[in-house]
C-alpha positions in Angstrom: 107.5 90.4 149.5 107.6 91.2 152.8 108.0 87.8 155.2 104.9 88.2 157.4 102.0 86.2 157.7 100.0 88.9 157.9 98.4 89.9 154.1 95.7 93.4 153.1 93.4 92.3 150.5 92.6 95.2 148.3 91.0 96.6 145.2 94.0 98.8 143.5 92.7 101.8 143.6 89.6 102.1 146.5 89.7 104.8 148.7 88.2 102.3 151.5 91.3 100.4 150.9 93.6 103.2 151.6 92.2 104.1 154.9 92.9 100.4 155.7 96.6 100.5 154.6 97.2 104.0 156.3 96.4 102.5 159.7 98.4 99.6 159.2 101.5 101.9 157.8 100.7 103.9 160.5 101.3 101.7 163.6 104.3 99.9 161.2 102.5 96.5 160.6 104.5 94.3 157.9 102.1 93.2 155.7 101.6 91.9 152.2 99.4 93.4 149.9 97.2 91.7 147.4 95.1 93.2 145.0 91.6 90.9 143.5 89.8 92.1 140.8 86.2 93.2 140.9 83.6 90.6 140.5 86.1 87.5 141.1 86.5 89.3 145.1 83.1 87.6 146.0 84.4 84.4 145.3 87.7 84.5 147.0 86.6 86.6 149.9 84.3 83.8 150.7 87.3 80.9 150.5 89.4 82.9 152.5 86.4 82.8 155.1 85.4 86.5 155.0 81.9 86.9 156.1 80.8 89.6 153.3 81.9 89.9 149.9 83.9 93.5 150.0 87.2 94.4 150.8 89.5 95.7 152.2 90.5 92.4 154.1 93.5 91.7 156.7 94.3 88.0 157.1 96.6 87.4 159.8 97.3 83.3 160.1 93.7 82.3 160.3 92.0 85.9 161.8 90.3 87.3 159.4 89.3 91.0 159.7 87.0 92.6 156.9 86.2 96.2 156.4 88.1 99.3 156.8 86.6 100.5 159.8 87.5 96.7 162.0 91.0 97.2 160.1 91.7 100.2 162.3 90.7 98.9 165.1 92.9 96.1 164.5 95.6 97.9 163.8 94.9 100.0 166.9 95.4 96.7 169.0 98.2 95.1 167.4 99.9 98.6 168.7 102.2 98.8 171.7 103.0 102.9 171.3 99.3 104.2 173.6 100.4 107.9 171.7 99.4 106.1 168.6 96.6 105.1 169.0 94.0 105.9 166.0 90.8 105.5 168.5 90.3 108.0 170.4 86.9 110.2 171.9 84.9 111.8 169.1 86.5 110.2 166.1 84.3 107.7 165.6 81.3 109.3 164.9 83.1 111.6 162.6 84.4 108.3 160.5 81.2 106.7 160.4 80.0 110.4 158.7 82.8 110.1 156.6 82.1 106.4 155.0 78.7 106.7 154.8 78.3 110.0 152.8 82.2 110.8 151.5 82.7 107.1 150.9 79.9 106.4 149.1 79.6 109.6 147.2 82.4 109.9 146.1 82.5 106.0 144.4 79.0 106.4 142.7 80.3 109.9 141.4 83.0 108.2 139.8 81.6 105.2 139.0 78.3 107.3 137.2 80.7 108.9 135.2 82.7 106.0 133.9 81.2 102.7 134.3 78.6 103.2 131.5 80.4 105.4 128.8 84.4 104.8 129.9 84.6 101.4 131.0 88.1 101.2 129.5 89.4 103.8 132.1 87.9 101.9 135.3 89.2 98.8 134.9 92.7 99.6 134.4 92.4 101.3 138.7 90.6 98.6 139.6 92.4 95.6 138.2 95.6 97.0 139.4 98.4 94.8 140.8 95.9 91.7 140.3 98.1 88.5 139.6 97.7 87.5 135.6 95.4 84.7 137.1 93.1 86.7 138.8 93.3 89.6 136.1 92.5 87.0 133.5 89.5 85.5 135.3 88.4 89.1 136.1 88.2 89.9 132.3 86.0 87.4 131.4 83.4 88.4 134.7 83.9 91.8 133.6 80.6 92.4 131.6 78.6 91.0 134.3 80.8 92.8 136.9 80.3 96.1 135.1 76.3 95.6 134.9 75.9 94.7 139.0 78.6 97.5 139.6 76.0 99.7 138.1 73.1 98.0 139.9 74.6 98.5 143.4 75.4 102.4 143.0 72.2 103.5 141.0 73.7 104.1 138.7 71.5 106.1 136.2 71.3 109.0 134.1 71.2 111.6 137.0 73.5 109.7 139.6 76.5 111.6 138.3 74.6 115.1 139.9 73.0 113.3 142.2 75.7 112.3 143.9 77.7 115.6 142.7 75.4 117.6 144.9 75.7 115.6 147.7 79.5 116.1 147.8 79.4 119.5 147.6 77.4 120.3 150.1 79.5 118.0 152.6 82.5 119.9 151.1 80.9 123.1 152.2 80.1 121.8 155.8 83.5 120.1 156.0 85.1 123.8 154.8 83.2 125.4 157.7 84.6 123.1 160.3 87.7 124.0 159.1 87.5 127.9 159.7 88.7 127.3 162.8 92.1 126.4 161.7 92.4 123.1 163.8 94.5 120.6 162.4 92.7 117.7 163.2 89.4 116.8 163.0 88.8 115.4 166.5 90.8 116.3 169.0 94.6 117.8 169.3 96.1 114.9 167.5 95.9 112.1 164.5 93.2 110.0 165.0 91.0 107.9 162.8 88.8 110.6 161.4 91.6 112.1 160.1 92.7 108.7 158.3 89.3 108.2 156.8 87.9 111.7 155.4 91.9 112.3 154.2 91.8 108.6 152.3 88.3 108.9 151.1 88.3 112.4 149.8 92.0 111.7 148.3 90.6 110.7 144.7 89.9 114.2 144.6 92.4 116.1 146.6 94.9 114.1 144.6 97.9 114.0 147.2 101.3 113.6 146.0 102.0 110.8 148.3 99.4 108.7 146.3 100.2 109.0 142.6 97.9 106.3 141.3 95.2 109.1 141.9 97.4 110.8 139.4 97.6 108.1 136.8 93.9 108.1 136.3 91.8 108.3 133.3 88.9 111.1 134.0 85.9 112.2 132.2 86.2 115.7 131.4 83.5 116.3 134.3 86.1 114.4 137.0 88.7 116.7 135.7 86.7 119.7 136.0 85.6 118.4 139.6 89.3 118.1 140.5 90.2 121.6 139.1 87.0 123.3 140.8 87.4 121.4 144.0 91.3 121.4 144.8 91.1 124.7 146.7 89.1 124.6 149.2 89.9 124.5 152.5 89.2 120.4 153.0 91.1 119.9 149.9 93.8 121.2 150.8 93.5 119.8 154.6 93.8 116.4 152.9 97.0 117.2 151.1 98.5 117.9 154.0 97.5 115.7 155.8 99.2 113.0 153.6 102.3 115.1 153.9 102.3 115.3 157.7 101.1 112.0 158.3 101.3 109.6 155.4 104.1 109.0 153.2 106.3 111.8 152.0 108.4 112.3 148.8 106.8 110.3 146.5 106.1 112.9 143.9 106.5 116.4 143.4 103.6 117.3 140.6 100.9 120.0 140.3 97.3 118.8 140.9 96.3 120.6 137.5 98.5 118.5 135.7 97.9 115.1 136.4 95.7 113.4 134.0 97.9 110.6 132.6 96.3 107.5 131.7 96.3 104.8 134.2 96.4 102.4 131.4 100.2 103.2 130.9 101.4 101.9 133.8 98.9 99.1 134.4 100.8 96.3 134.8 103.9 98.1 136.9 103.2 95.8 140.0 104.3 92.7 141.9 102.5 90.2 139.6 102.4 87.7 142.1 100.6 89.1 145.0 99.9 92.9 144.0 102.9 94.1 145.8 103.7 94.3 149.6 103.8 97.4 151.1 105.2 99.5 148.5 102.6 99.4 146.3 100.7 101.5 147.0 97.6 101.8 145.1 
């Protein structure tokens, strides 16, 4: 664990979560990472004296900053490097597109297609890294967890295309954007936008640098979404982002061939706190 007083509160495998950790490892802020299950977060975030009950959190001594989009700014000004900075003109807006439609979307997809028939391959991603404590305590909220998980996305017969739909049509728009050949989303360097549409579309683009993506259970569907989605020009924008700007060198593995079950390496982390900052889920 790394000694710092400053801990991220995640789920193991959100994509909001990600975006919060890549601005922290991006400006080089030690933290500690712990992981809560589902369910159990409401009650925790609410000792810890978060004002909602979602994650991902940042405590640091008794601040407490709550939601992916405060992380980064945060993180912005715990900086001292001004060429860093993550907040720049124009990115904002294009964030804020990014969580409410790609965030979102993206989620209920998932959840649609797992939650009600595949329980058994969500809870291994999202119970990952959880001391046995928590992980225990989760299990036993889990039925409930799983019904008001359902409630909150809609989830219902035709979320799954619903949702689907949505995607692809933001996929095509984001595509287009693209046809320029920029490199960044706003502006001639990394800023936030970049962080948030590369974490939030990376369940999908599946980057190397973040192999829990790979260690997934999928429907068939998710798999044929992965397959069918993992050329196009956003896609690919996304993996290289993560290359450029994340991590590198963590795997070396083919998109197409990446559907091993999560449930095999459940487990693998820090038991104590979820891990510190090389866990990266």
């Amino acid at each position: 664990m790394t000694n710092t007083n400053t801990s991220l509160i995640t789920f193991g495998i959100s994509h909001f979560c990600e975006k919060a950790r890549w601005a922290l490892d991006w400006h080089d802020i030690d933290y500690n990472e712990i992981s809560w299950p589902p369910g159990l977060h409401q009650i925790l975030s609410k000792r810890c004296g978060a004002k909602r009950a979602t994650l991902p959190i940042v405590r640091d001594g008794e601040k407490v900053v709550q939601g992916s989009d405060a992380i980064i700014d945060w993180a912005d000004a715990q900086s001292k490097n001004p060429s860093r900075q993550l907040t720049k003109e124009g990115s904002r807006e294009i964030e804020e597109r990014a969580d409410s439609i790609i965030g979102w979307h993206v989620r209920r997809l998932a959840y649609a297609e797992i939650i009600p028939r595949f329980p058994q391959y969500a809870k291994p991603g999202l119970f990952q890294n959880a001391s046995r404590t928590h992980r225990f305590l989760g299990d036993m909220m889990w039925p409930v967890t799983r019904r008001l998980i359902m409630q909150a996305y809609g989830v219902t017969d035709t979320a799954a295309a619903e949702s689907r739909s949505i995607l692809e049509v933001e996929l095509d728009w984001r595509d287009e954007k693209l046809g320029d050949g920029r490199p960044y989303l706003a502006g001639d360097s990394f800023r936030r936008a970049d962080v948030a549409v590369a974490s939030l579309l990376a369940p999908f683009a599946r980057p190397p640098e973040m192999p829990v993506y790979y260690e997934m259970s999928l429907t068939d569907d998710l798999k044929a979404d992965c397959i069918r989605w993992q050329s196009r020009p956003i896609m690919r924008w996304v993996r290289n982002q993560y290359k450029s700007n994340r991590l590198v060198g963590w795997l070396e593995l083919d998109p197409l061939h990446c559907f091993v079950p999560l449930a095999n390496i459940w487990g693998r982390g820090l038991e104590s706190t979820g891990g510190a900052k090389a866990a990266r889920s």
